[in-house]
N, CA, C and O atoms as a CHARMM CRD file, in Angstrom:
* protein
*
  356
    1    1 UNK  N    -11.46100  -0.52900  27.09400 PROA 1      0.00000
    2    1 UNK  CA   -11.89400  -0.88300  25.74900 PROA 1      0.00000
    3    1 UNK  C    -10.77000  -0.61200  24.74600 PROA 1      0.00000
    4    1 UNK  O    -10.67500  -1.40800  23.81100 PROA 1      0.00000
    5    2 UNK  N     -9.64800   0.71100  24.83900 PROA 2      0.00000
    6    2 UNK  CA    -9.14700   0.53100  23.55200 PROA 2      0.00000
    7    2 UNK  C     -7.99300  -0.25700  23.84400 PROA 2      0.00000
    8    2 UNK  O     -7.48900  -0.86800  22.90100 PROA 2      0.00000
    9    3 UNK  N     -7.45900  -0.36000  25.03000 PROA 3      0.00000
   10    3 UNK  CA    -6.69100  -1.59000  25.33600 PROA 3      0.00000
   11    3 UNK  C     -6.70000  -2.89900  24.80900 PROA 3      0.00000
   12    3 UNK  O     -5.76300  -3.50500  24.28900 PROA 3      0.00000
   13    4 UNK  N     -7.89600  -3.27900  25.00400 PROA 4      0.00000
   14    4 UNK  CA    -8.56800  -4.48800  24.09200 PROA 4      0.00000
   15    4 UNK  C     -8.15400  -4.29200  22.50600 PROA 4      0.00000
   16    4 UNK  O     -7.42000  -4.95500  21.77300 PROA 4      0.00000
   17    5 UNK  N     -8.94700  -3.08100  22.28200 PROA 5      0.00000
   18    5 UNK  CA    -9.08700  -2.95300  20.72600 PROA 5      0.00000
   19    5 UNK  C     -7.40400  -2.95000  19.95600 PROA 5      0.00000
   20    5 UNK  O     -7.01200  -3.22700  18.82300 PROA 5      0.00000
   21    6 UNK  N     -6.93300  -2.63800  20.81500 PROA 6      0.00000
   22    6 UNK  CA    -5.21800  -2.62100  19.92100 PROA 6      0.00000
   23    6 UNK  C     -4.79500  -3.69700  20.59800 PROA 6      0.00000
   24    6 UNK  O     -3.92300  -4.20700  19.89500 PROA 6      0.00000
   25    7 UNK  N     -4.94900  -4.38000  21.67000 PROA 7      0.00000
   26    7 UNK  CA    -4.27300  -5.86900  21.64400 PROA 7      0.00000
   27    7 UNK  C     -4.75500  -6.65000  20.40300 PROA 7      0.00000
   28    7 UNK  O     -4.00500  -7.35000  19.72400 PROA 7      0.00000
   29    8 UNK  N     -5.98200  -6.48200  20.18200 PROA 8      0.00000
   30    8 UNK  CA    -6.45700  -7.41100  19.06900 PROA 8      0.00000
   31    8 UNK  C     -6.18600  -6.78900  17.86200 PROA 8      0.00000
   32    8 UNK  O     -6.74300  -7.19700  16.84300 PROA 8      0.00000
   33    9 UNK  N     -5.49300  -5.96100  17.83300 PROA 9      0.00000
   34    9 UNK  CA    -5.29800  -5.40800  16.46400 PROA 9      0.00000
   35    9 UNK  C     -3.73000  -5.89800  15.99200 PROA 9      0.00000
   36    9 UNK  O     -3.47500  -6.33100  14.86800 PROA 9      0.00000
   37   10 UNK  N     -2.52600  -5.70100  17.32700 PROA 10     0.00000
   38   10 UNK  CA    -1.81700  -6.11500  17.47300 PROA 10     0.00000
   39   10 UNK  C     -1.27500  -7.43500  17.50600 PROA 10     0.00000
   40   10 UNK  O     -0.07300  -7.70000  17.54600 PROA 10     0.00000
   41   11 UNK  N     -2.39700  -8.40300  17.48400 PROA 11     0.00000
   42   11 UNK  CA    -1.58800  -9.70500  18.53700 PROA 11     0.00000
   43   11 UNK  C     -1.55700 -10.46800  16.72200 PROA 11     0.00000
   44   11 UNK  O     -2.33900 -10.40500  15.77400 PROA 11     0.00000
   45   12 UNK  N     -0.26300 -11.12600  16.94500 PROA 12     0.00000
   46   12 UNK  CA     0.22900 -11.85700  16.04400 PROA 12     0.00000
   47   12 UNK  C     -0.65200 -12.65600  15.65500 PROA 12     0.00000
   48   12 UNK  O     -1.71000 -12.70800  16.28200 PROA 12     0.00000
   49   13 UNK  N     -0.46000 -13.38700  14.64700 PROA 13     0.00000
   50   13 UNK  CA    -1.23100 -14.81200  13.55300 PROA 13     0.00000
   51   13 UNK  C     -1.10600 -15.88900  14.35100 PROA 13     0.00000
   52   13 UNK  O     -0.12400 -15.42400  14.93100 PROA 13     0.00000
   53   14 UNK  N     -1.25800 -16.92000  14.87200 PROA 14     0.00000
   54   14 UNK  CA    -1.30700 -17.97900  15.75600 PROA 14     0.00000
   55   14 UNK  C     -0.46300 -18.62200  14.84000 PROA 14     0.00000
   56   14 UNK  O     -0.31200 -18.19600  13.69500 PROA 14     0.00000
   57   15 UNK  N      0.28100 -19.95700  15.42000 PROA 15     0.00000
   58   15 UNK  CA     1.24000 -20.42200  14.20500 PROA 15     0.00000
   59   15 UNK  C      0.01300 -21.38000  12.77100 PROA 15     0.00000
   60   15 UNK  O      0.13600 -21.57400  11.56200 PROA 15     0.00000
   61   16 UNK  N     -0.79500 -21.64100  13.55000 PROA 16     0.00000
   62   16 UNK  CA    -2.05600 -22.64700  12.41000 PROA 16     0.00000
   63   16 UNK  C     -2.68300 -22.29700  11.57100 PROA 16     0.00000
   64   16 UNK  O     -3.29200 -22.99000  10.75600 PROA 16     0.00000
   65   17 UNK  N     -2.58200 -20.27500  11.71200 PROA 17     0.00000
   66   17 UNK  CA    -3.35700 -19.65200  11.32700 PROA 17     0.00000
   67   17 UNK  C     -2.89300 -19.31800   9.79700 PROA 17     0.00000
   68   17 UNK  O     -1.70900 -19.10200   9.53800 PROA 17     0.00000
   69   18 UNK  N     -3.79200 -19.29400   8.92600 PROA 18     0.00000
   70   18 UNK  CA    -3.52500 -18.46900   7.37000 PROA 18     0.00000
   71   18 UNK  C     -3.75500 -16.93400   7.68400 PROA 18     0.00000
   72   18 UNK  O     -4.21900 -16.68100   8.79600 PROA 18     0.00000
   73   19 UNK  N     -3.54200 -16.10900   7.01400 PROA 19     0.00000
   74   19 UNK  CA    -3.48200 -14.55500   7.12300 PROA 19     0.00000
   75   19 UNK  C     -5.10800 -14.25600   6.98000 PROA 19     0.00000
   76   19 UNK  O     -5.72200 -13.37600   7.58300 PROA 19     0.00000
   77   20 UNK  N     -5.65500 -15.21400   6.02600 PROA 20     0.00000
   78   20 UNK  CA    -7.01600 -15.10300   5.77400 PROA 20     0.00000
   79   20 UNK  C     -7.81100 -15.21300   6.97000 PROA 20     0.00000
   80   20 UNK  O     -8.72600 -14.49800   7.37900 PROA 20     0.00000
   81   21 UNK  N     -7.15000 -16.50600   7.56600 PROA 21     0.00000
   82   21 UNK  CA    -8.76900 -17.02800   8.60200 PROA 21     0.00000
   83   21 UNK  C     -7.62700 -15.95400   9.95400 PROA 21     0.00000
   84   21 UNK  O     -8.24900 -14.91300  10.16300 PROA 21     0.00000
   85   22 UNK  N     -6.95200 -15.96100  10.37900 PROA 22     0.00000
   86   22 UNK  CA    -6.46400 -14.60800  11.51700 PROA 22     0.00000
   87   22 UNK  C     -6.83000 -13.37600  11.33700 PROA 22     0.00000
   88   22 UNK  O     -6.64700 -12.54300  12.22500 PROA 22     0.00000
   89   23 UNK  N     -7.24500 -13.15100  10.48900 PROA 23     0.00000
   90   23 UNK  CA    -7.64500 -11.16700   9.97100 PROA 23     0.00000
   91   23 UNK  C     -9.16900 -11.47900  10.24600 PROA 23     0.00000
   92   23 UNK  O     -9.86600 -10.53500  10.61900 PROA 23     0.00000
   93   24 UNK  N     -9.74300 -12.71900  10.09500 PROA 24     0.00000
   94   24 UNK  CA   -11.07100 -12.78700   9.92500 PROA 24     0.00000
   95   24 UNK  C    -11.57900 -13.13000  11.05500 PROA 24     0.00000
   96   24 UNK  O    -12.78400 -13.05700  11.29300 PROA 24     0.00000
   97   25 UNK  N    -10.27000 -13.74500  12.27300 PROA 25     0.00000
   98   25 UNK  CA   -10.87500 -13.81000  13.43900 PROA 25     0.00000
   99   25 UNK  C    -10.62900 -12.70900  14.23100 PROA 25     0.00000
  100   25 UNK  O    -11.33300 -12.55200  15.22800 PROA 25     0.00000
  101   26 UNK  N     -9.63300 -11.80600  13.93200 PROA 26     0.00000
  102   26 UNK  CA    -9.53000 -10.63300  14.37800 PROA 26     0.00000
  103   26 UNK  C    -10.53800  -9.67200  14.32100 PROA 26     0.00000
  104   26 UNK  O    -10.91000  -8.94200  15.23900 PROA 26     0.00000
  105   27 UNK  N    -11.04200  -9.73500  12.93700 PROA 27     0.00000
  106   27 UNK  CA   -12.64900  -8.52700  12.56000 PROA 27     0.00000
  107   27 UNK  C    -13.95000  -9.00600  13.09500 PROA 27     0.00000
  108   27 UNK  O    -14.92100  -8.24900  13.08200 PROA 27     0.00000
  109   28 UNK  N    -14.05600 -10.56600  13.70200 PROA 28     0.00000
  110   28 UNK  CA   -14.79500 -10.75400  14.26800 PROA 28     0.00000
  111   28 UNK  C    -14.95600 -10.74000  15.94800 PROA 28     0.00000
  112   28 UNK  O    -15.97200 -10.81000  16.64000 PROA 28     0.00000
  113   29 UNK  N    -13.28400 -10.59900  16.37900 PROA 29     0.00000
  114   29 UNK  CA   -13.28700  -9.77900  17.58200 PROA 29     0.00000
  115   29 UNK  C    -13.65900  -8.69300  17.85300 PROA 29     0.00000
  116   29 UNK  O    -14.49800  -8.41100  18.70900 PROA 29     0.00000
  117   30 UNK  N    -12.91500  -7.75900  16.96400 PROA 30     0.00000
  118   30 UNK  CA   -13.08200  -6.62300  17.06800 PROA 30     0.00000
  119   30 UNK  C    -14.87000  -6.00200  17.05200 PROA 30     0.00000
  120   30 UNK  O    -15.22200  -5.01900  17.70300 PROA 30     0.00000
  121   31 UNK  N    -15.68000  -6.71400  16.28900 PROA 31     0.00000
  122   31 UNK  CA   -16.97500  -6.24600  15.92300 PROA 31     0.00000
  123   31 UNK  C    -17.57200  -6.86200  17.45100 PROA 31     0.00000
  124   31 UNK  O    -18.68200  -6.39200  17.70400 PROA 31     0.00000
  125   32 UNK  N    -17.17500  -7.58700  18.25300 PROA 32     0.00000
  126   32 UNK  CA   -17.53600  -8.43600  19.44900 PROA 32     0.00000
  127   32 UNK  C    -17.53800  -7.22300  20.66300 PROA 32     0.00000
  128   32 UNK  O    -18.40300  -7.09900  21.53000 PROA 32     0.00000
  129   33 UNK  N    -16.11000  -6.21100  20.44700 PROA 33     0.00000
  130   33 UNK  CA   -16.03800  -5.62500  21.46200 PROA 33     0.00000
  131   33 UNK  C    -16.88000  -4.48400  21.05100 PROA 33     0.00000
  132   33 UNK  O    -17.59200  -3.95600  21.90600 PROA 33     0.00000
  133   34 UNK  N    -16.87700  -3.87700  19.37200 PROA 34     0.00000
  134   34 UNK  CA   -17.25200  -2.47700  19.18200 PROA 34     0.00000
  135   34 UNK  C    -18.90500  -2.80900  19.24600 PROA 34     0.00000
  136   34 UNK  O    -19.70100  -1.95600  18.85300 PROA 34     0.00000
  137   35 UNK  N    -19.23600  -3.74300  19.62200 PROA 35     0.00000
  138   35 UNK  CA   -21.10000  -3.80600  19.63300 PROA 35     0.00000
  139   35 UNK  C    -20.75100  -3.47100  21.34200 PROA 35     0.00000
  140   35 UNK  O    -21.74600  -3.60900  22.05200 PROA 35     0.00000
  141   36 UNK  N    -19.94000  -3.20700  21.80700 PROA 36     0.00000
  142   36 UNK  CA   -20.57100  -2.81300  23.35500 PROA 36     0.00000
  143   36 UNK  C    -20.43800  -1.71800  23.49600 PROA 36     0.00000
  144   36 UNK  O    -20.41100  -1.28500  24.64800 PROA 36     0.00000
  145   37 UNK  N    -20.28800  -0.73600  22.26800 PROA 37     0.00000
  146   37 UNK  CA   -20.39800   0.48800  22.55400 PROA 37     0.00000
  147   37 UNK  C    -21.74100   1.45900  22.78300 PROA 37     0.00000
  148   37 UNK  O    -22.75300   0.77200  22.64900 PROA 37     0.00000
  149   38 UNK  N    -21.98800   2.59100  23.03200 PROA 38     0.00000
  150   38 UNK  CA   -23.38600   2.90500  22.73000 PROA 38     0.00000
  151   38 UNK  C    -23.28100   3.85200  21.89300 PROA 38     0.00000
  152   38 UNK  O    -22.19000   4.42100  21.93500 PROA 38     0.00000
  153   39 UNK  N    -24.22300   4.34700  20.93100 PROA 39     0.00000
  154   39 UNK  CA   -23.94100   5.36200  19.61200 PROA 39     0.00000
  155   39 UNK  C    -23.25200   6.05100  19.82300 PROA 39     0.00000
  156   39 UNK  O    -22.45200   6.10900  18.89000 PROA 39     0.00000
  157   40 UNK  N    -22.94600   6.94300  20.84400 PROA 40     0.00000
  158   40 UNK  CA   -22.26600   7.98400  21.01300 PROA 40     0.00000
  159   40 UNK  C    -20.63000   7.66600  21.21300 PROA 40     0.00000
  160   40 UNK  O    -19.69500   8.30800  20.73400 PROA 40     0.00000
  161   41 UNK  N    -20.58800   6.75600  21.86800 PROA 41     0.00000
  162   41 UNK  CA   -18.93200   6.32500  21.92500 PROA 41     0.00000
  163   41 UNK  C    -18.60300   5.85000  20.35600 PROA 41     0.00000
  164   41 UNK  O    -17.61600   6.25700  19.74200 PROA 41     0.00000
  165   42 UNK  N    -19.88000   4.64900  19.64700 PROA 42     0.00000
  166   42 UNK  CA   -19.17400   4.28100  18.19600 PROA 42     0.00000
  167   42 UNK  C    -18.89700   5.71100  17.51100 PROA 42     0.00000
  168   42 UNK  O    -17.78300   5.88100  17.01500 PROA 42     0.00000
  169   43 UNK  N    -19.79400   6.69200  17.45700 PROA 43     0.00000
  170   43 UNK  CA   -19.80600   7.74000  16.52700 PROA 43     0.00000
  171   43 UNK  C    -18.16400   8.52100  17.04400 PROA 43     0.00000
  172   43 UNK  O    -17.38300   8.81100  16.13800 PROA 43     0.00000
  173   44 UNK  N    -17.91200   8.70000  17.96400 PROA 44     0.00000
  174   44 UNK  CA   -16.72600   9.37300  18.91300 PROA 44     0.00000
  175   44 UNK  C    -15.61100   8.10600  18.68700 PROA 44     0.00000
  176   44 UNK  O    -14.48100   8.57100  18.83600 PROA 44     0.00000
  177   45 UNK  N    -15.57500   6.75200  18.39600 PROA 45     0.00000
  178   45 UNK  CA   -14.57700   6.10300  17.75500 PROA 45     0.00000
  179   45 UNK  C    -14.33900   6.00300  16.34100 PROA 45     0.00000
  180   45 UNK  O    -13.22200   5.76500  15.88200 PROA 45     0.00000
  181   46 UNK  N    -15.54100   6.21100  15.52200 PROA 46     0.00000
  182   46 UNK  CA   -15.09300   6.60700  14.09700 PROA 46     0.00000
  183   46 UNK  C    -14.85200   8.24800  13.91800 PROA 46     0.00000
  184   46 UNK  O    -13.69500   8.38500  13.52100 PROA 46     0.00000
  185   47 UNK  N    -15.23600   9.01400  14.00000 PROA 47     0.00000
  186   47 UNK  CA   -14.46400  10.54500  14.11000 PROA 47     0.00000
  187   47 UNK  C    -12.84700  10.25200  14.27600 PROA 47     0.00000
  188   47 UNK  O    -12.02600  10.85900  13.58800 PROA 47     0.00000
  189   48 UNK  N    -12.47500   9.27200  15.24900 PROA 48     0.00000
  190   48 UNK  CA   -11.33800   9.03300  15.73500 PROA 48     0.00000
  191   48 UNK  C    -10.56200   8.87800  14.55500 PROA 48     0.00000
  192   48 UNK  O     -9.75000   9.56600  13.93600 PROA 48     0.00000
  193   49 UNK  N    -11.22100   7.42700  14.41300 PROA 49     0.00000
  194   49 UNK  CA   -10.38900   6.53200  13.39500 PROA 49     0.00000
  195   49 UNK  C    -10.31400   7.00900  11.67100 PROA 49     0.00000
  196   49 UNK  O     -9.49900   6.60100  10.84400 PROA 49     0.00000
  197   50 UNK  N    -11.39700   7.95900  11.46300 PROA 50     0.00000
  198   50 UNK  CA   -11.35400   8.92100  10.49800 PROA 50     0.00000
  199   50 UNK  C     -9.84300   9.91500  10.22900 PROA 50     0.00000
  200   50 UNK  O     -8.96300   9.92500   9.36700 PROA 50     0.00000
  201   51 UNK  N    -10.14300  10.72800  11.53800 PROA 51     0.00000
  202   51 UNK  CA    -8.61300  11.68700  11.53700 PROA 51     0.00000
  203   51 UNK  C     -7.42500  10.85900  11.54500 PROA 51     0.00000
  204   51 UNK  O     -6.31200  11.38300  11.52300 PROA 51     0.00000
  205   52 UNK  N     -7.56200   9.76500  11.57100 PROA 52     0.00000
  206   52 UNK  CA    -5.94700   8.57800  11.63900 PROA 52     0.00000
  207   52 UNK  C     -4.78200   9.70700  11.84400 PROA 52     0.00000
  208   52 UNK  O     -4.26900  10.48900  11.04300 PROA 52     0.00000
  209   53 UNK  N     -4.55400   9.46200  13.33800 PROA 53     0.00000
  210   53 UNK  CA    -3.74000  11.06200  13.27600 PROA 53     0.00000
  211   53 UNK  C     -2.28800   9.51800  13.77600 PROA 53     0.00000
  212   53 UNK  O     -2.36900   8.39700  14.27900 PROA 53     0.00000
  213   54 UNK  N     -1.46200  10.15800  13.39300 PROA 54     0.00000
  214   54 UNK  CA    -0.03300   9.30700  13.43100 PROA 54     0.00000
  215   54 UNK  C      0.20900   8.73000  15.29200 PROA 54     0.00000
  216   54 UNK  O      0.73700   7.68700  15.67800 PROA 54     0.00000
  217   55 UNK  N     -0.51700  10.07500  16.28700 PROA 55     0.00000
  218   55 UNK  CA     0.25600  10.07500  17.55400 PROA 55     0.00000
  219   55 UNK  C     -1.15700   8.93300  18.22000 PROA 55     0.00000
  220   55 UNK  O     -1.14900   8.72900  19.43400 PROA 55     0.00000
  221   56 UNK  N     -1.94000   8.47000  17.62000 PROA 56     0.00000
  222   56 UNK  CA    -3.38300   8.01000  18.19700 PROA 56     0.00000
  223   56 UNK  C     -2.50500   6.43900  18.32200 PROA 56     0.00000
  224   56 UNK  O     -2.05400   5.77800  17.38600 PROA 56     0.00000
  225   57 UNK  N     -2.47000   6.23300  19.29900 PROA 57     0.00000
  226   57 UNK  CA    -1.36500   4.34800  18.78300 PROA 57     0.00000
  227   57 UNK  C     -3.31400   3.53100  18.10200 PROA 57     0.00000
  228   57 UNK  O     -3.34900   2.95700  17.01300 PROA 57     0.00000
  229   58 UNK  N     -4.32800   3.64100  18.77900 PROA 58     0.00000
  230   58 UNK  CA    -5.15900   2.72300  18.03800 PROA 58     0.00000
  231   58 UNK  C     -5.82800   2.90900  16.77200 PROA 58     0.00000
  232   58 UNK  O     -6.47900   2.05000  16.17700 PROA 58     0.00000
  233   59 UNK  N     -5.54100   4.52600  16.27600 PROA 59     0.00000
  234   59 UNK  CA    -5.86100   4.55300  14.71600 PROA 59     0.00000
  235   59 UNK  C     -4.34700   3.91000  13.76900 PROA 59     0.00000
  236   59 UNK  O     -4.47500   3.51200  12.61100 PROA 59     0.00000
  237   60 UNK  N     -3.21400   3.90900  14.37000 PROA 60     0.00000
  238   60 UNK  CA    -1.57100   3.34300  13.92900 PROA 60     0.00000
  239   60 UNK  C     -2.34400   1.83600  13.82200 PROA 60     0.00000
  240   60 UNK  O     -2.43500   1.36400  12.68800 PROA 60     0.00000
  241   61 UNK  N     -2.94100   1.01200  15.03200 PROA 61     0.00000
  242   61 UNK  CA    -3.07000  -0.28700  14.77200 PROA 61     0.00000
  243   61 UNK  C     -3.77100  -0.34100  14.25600 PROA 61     0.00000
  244   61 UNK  O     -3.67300  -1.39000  13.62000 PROA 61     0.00000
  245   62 UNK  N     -5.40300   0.62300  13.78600 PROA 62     0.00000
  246   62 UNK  CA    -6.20000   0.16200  13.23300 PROA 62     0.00000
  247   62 UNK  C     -5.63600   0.10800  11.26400 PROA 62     0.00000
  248   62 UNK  O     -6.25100  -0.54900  10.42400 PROA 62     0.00000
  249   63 UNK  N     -4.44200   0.92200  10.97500 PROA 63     0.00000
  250   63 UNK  CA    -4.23000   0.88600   9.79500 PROA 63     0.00000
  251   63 UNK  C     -3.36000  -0.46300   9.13600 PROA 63     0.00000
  252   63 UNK  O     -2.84700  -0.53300   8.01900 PROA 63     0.00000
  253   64 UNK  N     -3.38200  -1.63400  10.36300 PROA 64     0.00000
  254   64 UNK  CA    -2.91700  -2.91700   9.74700 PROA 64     0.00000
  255   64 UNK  C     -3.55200  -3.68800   9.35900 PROA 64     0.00000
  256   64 UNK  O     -3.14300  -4.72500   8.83800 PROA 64     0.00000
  257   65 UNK  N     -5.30300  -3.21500   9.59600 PROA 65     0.00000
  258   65 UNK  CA    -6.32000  -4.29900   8.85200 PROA 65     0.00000
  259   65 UNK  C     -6.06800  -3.77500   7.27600 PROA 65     0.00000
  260   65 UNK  O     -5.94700  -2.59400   6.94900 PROA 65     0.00000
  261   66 UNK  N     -6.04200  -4.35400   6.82700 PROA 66     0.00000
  262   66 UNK  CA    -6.77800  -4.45700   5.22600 PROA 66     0.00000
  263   66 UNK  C     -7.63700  -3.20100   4.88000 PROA 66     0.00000
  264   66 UNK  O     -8.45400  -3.09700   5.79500 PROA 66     0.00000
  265   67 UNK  N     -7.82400  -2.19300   3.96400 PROA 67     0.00000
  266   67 UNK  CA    -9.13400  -1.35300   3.49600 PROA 67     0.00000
  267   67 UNK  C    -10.20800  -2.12400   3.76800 PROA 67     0.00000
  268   67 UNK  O    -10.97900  -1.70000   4.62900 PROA 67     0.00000
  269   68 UNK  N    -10.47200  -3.26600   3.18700 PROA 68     0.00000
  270   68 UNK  CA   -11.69000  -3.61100   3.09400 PROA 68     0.00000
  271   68 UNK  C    -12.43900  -3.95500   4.38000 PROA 68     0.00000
  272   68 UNK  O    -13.66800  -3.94400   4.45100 PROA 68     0.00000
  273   69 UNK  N    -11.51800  -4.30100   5.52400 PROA 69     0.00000
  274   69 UNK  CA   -11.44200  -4.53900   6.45800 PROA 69     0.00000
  275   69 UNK  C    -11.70600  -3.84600   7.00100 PROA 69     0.00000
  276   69 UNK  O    -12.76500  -4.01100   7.60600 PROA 69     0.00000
  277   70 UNK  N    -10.83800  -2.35600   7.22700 PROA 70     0.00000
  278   70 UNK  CA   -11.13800  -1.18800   7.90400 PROA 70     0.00000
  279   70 UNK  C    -12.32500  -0.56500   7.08600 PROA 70     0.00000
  280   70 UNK  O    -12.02300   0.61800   7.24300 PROA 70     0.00000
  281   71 UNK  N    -13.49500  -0.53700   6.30300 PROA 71     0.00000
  282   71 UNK  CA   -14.00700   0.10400   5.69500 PROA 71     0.00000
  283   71 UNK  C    -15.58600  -0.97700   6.18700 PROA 71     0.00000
  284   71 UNK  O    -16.71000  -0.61200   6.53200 PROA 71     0.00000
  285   72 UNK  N    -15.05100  -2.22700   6.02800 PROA 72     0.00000
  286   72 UNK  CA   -16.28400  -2.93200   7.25300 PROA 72     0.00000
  287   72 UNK  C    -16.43000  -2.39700   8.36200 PROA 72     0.00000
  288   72 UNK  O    -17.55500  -1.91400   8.48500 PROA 72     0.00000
  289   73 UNK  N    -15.60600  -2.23800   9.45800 PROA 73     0.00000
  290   73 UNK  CA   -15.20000  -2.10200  10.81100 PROA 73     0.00000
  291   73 UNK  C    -15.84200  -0.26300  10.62800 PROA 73     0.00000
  292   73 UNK  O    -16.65900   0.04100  11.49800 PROA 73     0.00000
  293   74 UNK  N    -15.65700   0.34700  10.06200 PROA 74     0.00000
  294   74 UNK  CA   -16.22000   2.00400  10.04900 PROA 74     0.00000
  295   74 UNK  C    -18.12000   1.63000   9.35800 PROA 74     0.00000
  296   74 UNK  O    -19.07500   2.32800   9.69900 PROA 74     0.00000
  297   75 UNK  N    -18.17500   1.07800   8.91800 PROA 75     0.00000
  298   75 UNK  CA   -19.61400   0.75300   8.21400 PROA 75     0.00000
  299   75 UNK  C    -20.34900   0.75600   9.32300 PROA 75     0.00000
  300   75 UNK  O    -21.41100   1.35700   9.48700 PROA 75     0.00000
  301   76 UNK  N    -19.48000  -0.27800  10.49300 PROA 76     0.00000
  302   76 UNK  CA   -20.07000  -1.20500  11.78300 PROA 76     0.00000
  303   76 UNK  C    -20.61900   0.27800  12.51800 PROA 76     0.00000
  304   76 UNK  O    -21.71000   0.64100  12.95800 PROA 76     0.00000
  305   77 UNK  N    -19.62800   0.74700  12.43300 PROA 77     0.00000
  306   77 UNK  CA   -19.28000   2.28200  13.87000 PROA 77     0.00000
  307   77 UNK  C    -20.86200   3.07100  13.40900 PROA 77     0.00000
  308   77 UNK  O    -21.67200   3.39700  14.27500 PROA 77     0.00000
  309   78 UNK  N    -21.07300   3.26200  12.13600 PROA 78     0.00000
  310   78 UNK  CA   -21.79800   4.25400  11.90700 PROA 78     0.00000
  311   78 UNK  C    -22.97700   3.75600  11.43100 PROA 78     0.00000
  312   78 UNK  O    -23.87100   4.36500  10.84400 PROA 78     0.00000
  313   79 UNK  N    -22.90000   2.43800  11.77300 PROA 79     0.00000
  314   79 UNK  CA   -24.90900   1.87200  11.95900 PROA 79     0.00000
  315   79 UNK  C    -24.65400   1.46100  13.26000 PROA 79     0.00000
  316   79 UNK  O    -24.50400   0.24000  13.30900 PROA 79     0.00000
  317   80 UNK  N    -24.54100   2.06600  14.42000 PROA 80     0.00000
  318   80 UNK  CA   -24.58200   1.79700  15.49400 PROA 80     0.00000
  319   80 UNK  C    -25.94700   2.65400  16.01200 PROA 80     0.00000
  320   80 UNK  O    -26.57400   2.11100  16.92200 PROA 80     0.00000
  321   81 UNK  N    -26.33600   3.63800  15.62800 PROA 81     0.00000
  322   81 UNK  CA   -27.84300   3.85700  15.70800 PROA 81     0.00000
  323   81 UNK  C    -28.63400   2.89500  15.48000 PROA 81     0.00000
  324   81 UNK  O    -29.24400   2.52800  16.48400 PROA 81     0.00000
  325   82 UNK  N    -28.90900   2.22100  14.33500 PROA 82     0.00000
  326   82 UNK  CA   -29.57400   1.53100  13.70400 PROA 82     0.00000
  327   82 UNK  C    -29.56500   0.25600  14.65200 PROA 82     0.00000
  328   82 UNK  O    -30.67400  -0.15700  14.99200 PROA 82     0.00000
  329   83 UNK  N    -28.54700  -0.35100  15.07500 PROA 83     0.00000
  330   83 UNK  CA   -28.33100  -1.70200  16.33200 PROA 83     0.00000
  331   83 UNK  C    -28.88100  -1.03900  17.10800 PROA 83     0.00000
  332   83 UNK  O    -30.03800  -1.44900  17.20000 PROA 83     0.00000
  333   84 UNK  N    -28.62600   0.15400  18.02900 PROA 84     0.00000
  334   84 UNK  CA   -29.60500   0.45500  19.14700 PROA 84     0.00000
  335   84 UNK  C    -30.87600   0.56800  19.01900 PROA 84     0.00000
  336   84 UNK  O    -31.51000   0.26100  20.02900 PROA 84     0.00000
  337   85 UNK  N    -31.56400   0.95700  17.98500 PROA 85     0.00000
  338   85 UNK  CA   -33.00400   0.75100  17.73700 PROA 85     0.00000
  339   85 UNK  C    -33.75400  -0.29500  17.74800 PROA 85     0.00000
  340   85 UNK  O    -34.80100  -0.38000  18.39100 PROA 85     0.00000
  341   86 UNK  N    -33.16900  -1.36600  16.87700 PROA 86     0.00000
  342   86 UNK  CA   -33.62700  -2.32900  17.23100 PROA 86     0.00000
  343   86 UNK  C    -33.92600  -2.86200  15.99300 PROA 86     0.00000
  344   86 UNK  O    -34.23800  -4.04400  15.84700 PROA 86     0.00000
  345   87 UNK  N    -33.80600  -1.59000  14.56000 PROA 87     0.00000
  346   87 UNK  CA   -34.14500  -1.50500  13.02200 PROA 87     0.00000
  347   87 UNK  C    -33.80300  -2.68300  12.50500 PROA 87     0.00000
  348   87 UNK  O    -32.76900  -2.88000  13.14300 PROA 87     0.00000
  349   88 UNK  N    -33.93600  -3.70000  11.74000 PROA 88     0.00000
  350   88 UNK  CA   -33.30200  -4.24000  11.09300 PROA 88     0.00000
  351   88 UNK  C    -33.68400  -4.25100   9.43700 PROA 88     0.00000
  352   88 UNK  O    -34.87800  -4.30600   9.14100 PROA 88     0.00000
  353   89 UNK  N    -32.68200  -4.19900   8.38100 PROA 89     0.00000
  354   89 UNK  CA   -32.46100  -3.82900   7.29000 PROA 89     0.00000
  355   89 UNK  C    -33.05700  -4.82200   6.53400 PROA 89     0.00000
  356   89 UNK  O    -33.02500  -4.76600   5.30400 PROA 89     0.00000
């Protein structure tokens, strides 16, 4: 999984791509793989991505999304209870 998660964090703009619609297909990857987590791994990947510690290489890639971006993507992590329940808002 975090193999995945930093290839896709990593992998370049396609040449067709605008920065807009590539970041946006990237956050919709990324939300593709982090729904296969189960609460306890999302909650144990945002703790992670919280401490953004310099030596972590996937909190380094996660700091090339955008804030708003990374601040969706942590929103995601920590209603991951709420997806396992079944709750909807």
């Amino acid at each position: 999984m975090e193999a995945a998660l930093v290839a896709t964090l990593m992998r370049p703009l396609a040449p067709h791509e605008s920065h807009h619609t590539g970041s946006g297909n990237k956050e919709r990857e990324l939300y593709a793989l982090l729904a296969q987590l189960d609460v306890m791994q999302a909650f144990q990947l945002g703790r992670r991505l919280d401490a953004d510690l310099a030596t972590d290489a996937l909190a380094v890639a996660f700091r090339r999304l955008l804030v708003e971006r990374r601040q969706r993507i942590r929103a995601f992590l920590r209603d991951a209870r709420r997806r396992a329940s079944g709750t909807v808002r």
